[in-house]
C-alpha positions as CSV (number, residue, x, y, z in Angstrom):
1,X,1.6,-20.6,28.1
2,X,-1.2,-20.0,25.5
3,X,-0.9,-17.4,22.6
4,X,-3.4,-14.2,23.0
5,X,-6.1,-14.3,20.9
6,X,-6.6,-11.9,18.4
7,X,-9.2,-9.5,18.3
8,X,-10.5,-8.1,15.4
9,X,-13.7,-6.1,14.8
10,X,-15.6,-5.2,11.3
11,X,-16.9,-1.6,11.5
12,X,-20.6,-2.5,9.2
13,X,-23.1,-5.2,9.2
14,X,-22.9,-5.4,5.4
15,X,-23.4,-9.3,4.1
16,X,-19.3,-8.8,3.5
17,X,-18.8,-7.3,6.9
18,X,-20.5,-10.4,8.4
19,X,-18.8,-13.0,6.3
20,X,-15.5,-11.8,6.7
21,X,-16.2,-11.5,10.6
22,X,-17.4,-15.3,10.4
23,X,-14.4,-16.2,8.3
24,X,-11.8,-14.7,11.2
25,X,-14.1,-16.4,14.1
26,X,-12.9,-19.9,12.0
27,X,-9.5,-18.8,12.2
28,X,-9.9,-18.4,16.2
29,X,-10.3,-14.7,16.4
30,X,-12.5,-12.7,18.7
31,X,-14.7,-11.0,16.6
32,X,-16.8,-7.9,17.4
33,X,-19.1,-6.0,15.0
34,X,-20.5,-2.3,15.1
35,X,-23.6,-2.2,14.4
36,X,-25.7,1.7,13.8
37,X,-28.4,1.0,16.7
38,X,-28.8,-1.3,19.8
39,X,-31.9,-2.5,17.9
40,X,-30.1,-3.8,15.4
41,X,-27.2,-5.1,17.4
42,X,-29.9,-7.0,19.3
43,X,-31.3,-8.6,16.6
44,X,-28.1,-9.7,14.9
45,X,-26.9,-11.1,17.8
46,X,-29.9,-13.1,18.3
47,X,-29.6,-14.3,14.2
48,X,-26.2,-14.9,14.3
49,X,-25.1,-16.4,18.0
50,X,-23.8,-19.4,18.1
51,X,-21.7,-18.6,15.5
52,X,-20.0,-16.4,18.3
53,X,-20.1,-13.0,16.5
54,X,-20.6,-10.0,18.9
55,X,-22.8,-7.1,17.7
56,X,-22.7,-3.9,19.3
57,X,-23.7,-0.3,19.0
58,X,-20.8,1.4,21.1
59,X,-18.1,2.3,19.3
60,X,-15.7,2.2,22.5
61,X,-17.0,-1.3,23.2
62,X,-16.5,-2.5,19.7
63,X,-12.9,-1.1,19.2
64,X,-11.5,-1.7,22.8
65,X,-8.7,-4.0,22.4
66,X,-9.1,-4.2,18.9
67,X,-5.9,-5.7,17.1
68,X,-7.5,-5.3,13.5
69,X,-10.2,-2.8,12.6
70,X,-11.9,-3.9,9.2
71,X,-14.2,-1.4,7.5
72,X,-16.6,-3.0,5.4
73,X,-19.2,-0.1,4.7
74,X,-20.4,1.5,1.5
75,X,-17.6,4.0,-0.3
76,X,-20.9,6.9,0.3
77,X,-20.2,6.4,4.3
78,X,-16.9,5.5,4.1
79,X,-15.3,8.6,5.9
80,X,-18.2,9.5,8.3
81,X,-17.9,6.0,9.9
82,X,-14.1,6.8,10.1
83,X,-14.5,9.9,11.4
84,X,-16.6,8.7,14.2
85,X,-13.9,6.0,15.2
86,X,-11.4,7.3,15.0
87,X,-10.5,8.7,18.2
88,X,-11.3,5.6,20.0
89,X,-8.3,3.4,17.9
90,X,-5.3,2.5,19.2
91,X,-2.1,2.9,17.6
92,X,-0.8,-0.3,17.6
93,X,-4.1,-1.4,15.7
94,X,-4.1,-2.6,12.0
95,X,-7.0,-0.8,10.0
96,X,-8.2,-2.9,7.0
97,X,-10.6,-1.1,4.4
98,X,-12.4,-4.1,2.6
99,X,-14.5,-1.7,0.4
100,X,-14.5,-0.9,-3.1
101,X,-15.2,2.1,-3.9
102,X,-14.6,5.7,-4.6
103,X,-15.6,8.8,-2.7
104,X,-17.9,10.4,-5.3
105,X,-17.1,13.6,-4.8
106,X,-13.2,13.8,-4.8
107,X,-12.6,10.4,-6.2
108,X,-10.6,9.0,-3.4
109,X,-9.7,5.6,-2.4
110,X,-10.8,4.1,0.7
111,X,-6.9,4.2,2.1
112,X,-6.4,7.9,0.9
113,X,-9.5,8.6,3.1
114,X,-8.0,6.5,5.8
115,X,-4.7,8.1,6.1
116,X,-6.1,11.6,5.9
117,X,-8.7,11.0,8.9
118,X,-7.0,8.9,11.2
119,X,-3.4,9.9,13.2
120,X,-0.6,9.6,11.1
121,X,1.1,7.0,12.6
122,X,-2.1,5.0,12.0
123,X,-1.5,5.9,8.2
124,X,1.2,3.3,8.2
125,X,-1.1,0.5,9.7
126,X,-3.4,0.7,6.6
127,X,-4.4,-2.4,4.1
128,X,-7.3,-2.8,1.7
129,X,-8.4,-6.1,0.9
130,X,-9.6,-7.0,-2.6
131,X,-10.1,-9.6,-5.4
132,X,-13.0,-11.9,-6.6
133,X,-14.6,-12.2,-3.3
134,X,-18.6,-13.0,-4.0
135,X,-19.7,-12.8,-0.5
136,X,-22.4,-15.3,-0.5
137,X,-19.8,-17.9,-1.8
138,X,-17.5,-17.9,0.4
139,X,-20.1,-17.5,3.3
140,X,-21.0,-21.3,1.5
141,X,-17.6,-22.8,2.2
142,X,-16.6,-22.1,-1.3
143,X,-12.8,-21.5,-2.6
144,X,-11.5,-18.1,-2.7
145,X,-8.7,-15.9,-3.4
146,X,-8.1,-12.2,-3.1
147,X,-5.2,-9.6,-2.1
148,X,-4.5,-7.5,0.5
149,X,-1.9,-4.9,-0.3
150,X,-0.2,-2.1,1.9
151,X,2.9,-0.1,1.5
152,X,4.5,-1.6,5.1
153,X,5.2,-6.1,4.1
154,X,4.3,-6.3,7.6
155,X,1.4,-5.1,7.6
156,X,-0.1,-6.7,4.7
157,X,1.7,-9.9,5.9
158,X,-0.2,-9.9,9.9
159,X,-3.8,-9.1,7.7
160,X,-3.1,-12.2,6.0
161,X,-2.4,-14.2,8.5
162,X,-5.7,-12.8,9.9
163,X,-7.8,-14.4,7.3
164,X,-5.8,-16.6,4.5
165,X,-7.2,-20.6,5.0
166,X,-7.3,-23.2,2.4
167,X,-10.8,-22.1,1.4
168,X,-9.9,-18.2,1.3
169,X,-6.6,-18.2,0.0
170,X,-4.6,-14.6,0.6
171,X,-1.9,-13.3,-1.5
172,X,0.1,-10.2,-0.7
173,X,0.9,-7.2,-2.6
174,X,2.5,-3.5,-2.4
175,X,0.4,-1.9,-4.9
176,X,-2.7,0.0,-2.7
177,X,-3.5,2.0,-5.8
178,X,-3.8,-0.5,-8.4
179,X,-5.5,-3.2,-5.8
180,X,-8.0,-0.4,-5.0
181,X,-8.5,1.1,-8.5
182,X,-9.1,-3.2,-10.0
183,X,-12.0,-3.1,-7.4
184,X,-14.0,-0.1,-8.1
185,X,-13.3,0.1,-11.7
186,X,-14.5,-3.4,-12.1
187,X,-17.7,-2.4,-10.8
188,X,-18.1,0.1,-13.6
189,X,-18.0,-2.7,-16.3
190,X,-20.0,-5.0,-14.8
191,X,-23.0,-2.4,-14.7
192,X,-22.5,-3.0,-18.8
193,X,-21.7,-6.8,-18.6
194,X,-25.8,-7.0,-16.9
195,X,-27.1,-4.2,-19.2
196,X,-25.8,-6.4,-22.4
197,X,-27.0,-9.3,-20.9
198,X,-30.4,-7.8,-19.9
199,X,-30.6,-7.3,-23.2
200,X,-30.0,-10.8,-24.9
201,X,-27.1,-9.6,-27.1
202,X,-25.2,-12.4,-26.5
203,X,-21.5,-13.4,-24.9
204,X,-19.7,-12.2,-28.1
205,X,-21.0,-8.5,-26.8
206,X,-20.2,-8.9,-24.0
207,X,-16.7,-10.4,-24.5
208,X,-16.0,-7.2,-26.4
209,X,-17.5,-4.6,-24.2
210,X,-15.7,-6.4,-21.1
211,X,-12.2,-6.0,-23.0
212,X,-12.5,-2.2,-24.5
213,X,-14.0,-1.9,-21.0
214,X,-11.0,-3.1,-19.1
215,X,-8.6,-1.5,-21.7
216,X,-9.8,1.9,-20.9
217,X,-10.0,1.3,-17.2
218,X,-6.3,0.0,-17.1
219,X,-5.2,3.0,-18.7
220,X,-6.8,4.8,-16.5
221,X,-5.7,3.4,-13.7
222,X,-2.2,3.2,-14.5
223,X,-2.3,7.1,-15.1
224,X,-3.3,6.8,-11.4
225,X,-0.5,5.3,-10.3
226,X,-1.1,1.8,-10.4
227,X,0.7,-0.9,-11.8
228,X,-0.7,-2.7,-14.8
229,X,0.3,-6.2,-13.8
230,X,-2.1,-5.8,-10.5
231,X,-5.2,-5.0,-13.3
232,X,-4.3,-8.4,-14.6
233,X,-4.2,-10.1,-11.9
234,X,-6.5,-11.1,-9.1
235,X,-7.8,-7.8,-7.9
236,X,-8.4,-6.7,-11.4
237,X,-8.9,-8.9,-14.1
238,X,-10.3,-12.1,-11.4
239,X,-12.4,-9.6,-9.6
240,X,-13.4,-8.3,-12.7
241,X,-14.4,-11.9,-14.3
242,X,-16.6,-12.7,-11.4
243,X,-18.5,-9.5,-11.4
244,X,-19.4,-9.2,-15.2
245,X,-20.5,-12.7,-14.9
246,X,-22.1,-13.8,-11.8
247,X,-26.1,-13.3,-11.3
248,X,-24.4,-12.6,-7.5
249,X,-22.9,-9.3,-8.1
250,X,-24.7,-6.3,-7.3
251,X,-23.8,-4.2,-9.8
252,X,-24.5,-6.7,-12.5
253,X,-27.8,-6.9,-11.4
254,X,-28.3,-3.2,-11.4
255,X,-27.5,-3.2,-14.8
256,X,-29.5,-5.8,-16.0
257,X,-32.8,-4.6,-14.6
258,X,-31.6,-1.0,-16.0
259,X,-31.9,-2.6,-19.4
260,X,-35.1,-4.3,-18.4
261,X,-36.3,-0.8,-18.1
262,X,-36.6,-0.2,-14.4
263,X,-35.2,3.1,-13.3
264,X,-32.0,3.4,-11.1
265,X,-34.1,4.8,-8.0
266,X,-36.8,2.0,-8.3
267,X,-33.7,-0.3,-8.1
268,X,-31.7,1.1,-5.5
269,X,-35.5,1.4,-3.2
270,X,-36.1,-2.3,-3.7
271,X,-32.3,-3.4,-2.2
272,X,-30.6,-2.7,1.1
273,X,-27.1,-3.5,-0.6
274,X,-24.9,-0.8,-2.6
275,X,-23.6,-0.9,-6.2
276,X,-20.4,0.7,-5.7
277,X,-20.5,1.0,-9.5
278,X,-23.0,4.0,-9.6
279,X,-20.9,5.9,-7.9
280,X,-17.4,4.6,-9.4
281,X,-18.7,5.8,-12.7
282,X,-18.9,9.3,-11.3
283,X,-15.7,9.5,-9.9
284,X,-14.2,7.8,-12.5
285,X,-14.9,10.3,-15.1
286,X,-13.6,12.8,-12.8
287,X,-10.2,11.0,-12.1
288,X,-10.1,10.7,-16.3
289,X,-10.6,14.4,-16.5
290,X,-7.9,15.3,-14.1
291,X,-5.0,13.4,-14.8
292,X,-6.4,13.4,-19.1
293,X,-7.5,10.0,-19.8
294,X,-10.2,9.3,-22.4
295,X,-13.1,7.0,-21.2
296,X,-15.6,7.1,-23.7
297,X,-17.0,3.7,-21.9
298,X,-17.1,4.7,-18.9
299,X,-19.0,7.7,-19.7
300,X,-21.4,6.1,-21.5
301,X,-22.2,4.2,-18.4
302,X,-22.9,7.5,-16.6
303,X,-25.1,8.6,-19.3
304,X,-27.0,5.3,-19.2
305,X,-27.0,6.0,-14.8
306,X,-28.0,9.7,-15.5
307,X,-30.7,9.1,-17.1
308,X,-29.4,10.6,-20.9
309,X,-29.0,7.2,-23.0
310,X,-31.4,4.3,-22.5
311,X,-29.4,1.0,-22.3
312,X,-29.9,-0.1,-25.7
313,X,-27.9,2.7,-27.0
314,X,-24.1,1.5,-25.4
315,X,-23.5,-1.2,-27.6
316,X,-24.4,0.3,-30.7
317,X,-22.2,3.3,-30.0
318,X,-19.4,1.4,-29.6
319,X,-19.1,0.5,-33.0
320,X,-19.6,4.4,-34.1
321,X,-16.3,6.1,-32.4
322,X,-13.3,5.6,-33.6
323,X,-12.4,6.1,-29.7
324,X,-13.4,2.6,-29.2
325,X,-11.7,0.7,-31.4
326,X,-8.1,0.1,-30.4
327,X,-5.7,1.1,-32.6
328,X,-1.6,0.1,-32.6
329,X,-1.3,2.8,-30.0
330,X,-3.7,2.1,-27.4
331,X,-2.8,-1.6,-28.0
332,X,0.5,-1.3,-27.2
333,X,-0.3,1.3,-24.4
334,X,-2.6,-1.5,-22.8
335,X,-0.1,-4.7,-23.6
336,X,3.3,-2.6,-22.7
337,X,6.3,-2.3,-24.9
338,X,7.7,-5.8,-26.7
């Protein structure tokens, strides 16, 4: 008697939405994709067939049957897409958030905005997916690793099986919050990473903005909640590597033609993708401010977004605060007692 096929559908035709949706058709899934308008699920399907992805507008077409839901949409429309699916999901379904981001106005993770949207036994079925994942690599066929972490083994363990292959290698994890933080926080950095770069001041700036960078974001996130081992690990430090490096990552790019002197809005018009960054740098100083986390780097990257420092003023403030240069404390705060 032959297995069931699993069915699994990505809520967002974002390039990661897509690959991931290939990915799990070359694991044998049935793979459906909810597209905004019947126009564009028309024309996708006519792009992407024969690669046997199924785009659809109806959202009681594209989650019937659905044995994993995977949200791949910007952190901005993160809980309106929920909210308008979630009635149609069915209990026994395991929802996947594969975004990284924040909600800018509360600060929330993708799984906190799961949980409080759909039914709560659906809140047990959650998993977010996250590590060094450039999308247009592994679309190419090129090796990969990332995490997917929920508080239910199980869960995390039937998402992996979902997608882990010898080119996409999955690894498991129980830390949501520290998983989740890695990925938008990264994001944050990387806006700097392309800004020094745009810049031509060199990898040795850059090495040392990306480490007080990362510093300050660990702290922050571990004041969160999360565990500092997962921000050295693949869904911080990895993810974090490949985004403050690769000409690939959005929000490097953002920053980079920042410092070339193009304005945020003239950026944002001329690309249909999201630089979760922008908006991580928001919420981020939020989070600091509520739980009392200093993140003098991080807010210099909002005043660089806002408009109130020009790019060539972050490194040289760096040098001019005594809140960036680590001291015994905040060394042994990032490394951990000996």
């Amino acid at each position: 008697m032959k297995s069931k096929k699993t069915n699994a559908t990505i809520i967002g035709t974002t390039t990661w939405g897509i690959t991931l949706g290939r990915h799990a058709v070359n694991k044998g899934a049935i793979v459906k994709i909810w597209a905004r308008t019947e126009a564009e699920a028309r024309e996708l399907n006519k792009e992407q067939n024969p690669i046997q992805l199924s785009f659809t507008n109806s959202i009681e077409e594209a989650v019937a049957g659905a044995d994993f839901l995977i949200w791949a949409v910007p952190s901005h429309s993160f809980r309106q897409n929920v909210q308008r699916i979630k009635d149609y999901i069915a209990p026994s379904t395991i929802l996947v958030s594969a975004t990284k981001g924040l909600e800018v106005d509360t600060g929330k993770r993708m799984s906190e905005i799961l949980m409080e949207e759909v039914a709560p036994p659906l809140g047990r079925r959650v998993c977010v997916l996250s590590g060094p994942n450039l999308s247009k690599e592994i679309a190419q066929g090129l090796p990969a690793f990332s995490i997917v972490a929920s508080d239910d083994r199980e869960v995390a363990r039937k998402a992996q099986g979902l997608l882990n292959s010898p080119d996409f290698n999955i690894f498991i994890s129980r830390d949501v919050i520290g998983v989740e933080l890695g990925g938008a926080f990264k994001n944050i950095i990387a806006l700097g990473s392309g800004m020094i770069d745009g810049l031509s001041l060199g990898n040795n700036a850059k090495a040392a903005f990306i480490t007080l960078g990362w510093t300050e974001a660990i702290s922050l996130a571990v004041a969160l909640g999360a565990k500092r081992g997962t921000l050295l690990g693949l869904a911080g430090l990895g993810d974090l590597i490949a985004t403050c490096v690769s000409p690939l990552s959005r929000n490097y790019h953002v920053g980079y033609e920042l410092a070339k002197g193009r304005s945020l809005a003239d950026i944002r018009s001329s690309t249909h993708q999201v630089a979760e960054g922008v908006n991580a740098a928001i919420a981020a100083r939020y989070l600091a401010q509520k739980v009392g986390v200093k993140t003098p780097i991080i807010n210099l990257i909002g005043e660089v977004l806002s408009g109130i420092l020009p790019p060539s003023e972050v490194f040289s403030r760096l040098g001019k605060s005594e809140n960036f240069n680590p001291t015994p404390k905040s060394l042994a705060t990032f490394w951990g007692p000996r």
